[in-house]
Every structure is written in C-alpha cells, then in structure tokens.
C-alpha distance (Angstrom), angle and dihedral (degrees) to the residues before:
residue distance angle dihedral
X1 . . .
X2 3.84 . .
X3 3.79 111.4 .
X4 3.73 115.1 -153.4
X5 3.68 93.3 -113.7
X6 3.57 90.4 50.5
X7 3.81 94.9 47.6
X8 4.04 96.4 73.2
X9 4.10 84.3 59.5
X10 3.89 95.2 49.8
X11 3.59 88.1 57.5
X12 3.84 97.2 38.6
X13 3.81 89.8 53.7
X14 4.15 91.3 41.5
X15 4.11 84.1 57.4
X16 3.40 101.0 44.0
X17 3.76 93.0 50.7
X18 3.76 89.8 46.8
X19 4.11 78.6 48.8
X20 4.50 87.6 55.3
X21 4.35 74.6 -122.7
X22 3.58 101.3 109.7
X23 3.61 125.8 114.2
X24 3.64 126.1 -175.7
X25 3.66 113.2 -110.5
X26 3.91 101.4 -161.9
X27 3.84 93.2 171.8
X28 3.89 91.2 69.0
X29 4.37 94.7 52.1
X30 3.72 86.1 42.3
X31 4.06 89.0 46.9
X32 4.13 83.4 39.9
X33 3.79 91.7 49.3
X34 4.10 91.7 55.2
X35 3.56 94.2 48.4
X36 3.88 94.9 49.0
X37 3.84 87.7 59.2
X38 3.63 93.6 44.5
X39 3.84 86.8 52.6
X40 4.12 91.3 39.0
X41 3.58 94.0 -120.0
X42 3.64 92.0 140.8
X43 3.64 91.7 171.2
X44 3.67 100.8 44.5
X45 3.80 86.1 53.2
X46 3.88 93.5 42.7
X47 3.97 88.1 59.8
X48 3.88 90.0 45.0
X49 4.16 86.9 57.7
X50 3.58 93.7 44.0
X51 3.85 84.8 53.8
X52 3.89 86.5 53.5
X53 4.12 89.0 45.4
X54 2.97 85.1 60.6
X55 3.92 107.7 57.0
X56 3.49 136.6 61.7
X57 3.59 105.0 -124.1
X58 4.01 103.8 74.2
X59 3.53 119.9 80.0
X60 4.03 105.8 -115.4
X61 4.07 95.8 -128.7
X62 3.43 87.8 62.6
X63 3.82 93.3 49.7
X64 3.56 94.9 50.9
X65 3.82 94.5 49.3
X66 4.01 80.7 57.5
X67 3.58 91.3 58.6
X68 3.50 94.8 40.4
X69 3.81 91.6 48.5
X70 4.60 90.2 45.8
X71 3.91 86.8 45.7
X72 4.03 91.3 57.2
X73 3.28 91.2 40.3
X74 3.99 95.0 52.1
X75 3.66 88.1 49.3
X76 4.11 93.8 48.0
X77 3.65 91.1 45.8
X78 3.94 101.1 48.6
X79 4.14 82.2 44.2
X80 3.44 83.9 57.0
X81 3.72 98.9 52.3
X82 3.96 89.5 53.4
C-alpha cells in the first residue's frame, strides 16, 4: 500500500527511530486520514487511524469521531455498490 512518494518517508522515519530521533508527527496521519476519505480509500485511511490509535499525541474524541465517520462511510459505500 506504499506509494512511491510515500516510500522515501517510511524509510526516513525507520532511520531516524533506529537513530532514538524520531518524533511523532500526528498532524500528517490525521492530514493522511482526511485525504484517504476524500479519495475513498477507506482502507488506506483506516490504517492511517489505527496508526493514530495507536499514539499518544491525538486526543481520543477526535479518534473515535474518525472511526465513527470510516464506519458510515464503509456502510454508505458498500450500499452503494448494491
């Protein structure tokens, strides 16, 4: 699921946490997460707010509107494709 252009990051952020330099930046997966759904790439945006579950930095109403918000969409979208 690795786009080229998002390739270079992966290994930027694998070095600098092998480097003890990395610090989460949640305001790119939260950015990420928006642009999935505006793309409908539910699952590409799912795995960006599982990334963001999964840190410390985002405040948890906020995450569970996200799910809330990727959940309705699923539903709308496979309603869609009936």
């Amino acid at each position: 699921m690795i786009e080229k252009t998002d390739y270079s990051r992966v290994l930027v952020v694998i070095t600098q946490i092998v480097n003890g330099s990395y610090l989460f930046d949640e305001t790119y997966y939260v950015k990420a997460v928006y642009e999935c759904i505006s793309n409908r790439e539910l699952k590409k945006a799912r795995i960006y707010l599982n990334m963001l579950d999964c840190s410390n930095y985002v405040l948890d109403e906020l995450i569970m509107e996200l799910h809330k918000v990727l959940d309705a969409l699923e539903v709308s979208y496979q309603e869609e494709n009936n």
